[in-house]
N, C-alpha and C positions, 0 to 999 in steps of 0.2 A: 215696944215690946213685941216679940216674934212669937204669931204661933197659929196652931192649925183649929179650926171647926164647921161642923155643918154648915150649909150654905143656904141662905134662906132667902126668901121673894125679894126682902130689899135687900138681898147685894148683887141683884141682877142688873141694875146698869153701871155697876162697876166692875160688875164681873162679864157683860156683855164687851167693856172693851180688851178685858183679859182674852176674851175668848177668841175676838177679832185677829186680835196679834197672834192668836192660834193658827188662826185658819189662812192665814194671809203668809206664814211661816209654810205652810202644808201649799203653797201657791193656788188660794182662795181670793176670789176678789174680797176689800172689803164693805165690811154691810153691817156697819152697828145694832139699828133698830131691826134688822132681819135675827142678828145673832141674840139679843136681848127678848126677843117674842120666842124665837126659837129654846132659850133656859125658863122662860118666864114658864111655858108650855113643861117642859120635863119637870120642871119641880112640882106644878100645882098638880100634873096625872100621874104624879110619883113614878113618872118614867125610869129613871137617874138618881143615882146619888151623887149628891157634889159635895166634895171639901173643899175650902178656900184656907190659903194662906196667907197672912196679915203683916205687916209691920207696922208699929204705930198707929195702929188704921188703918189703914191704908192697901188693899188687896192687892198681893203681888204674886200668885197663882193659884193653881186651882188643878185638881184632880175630877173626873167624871166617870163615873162606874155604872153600869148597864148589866141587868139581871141577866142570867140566861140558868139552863137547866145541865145537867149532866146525866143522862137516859143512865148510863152504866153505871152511875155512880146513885143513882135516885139520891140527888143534891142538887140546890144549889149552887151556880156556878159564878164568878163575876166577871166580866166583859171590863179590863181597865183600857178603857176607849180614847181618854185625852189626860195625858196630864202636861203643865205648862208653869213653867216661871218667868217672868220678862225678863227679859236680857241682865236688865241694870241687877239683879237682884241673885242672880246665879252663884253657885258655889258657897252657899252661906246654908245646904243644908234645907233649904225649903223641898226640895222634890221629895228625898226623903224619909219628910216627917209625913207629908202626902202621901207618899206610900205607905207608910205606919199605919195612917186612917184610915187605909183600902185593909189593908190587911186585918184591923179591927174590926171593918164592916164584917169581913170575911167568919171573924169570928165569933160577932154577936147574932150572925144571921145562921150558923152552921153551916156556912158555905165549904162545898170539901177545896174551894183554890178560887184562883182569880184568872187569868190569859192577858195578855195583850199582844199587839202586834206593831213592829217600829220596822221603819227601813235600815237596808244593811249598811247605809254609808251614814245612820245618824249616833255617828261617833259616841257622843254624850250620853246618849241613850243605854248604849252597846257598852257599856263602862259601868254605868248607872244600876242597870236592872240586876246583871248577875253579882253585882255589891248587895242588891237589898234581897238574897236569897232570889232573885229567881231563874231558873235551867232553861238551855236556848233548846227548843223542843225541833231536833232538828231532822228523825225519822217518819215526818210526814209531810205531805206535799199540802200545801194551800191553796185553795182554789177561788179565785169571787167569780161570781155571775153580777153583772151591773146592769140595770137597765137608763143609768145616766151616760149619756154619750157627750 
């Protein structure tokens, strides 16, 4: 059976290797036991919201949402930072329902919206988002400052 909910301390090491193939996608070395201390940490200091999606059991992705504020808006805002299906499991509607759950957090929190940020050659994505309601916010410039070299 297929379906989406909260994600809690035990589905961290089977969501640590969902997250692997995340980051390893994003050209991350991989690091299982780094990426599983790394969720185990965001859920227990309620960094994070995660939803996971399931079939049969069995986790086959997972959505990550990160609090932030909106000054102008005194709201509320959500950071949708990762979300990911593996391969085998694409095209069956899991991303989404994942983004349902974002957008439910959105609405049980008062949040006034969500953000996220995707590169411009990730096709999937770029198809993806403006299907599930959301506008490519394109009159502003993006800046990061990194201090990872």
């Amino acid at each position: 059976m297929q379906k989406t909910r909260k994600a809690t301390i035990d589905d961290c090491s089977d969501l640590s290797v969902l997250f692997d193939e995340y980051r390893i996608f994003y050209h991350k070395e991989s690091d299982v036991k780094s990426a599983e201390t790394f969720l185990k940490e965001r859920l227990q200091n309620k960094d994070s919201e995660i939803y996971v999606a399931e079939l049969d059991g069995t986790l086959v992705g997972f959505v990550q949402l990160y609090p932030l504020f909106s000054s102008t808006r005194m709201k509320k805002y959500w950071l949708l930072n990762d979300l990911y299906v593996n391969e085998n499991f694409r095209g069956k509607g899991f991303s989404k329902q994942l983004i349902e759950e974002a957008k439910n957090l959105c609405r049980e929190t008062s949040a006034c919206g969500m953000l996220l940020e995707t590169g411009k050659n990730n096709e999937i994505g770029n198809q993806l988002y403006p299907n599930c309601g959301f506008e490519l916010y394109d009159n502003v410039n993006f800046y990061e400052w990194s201090n990872m070299k």
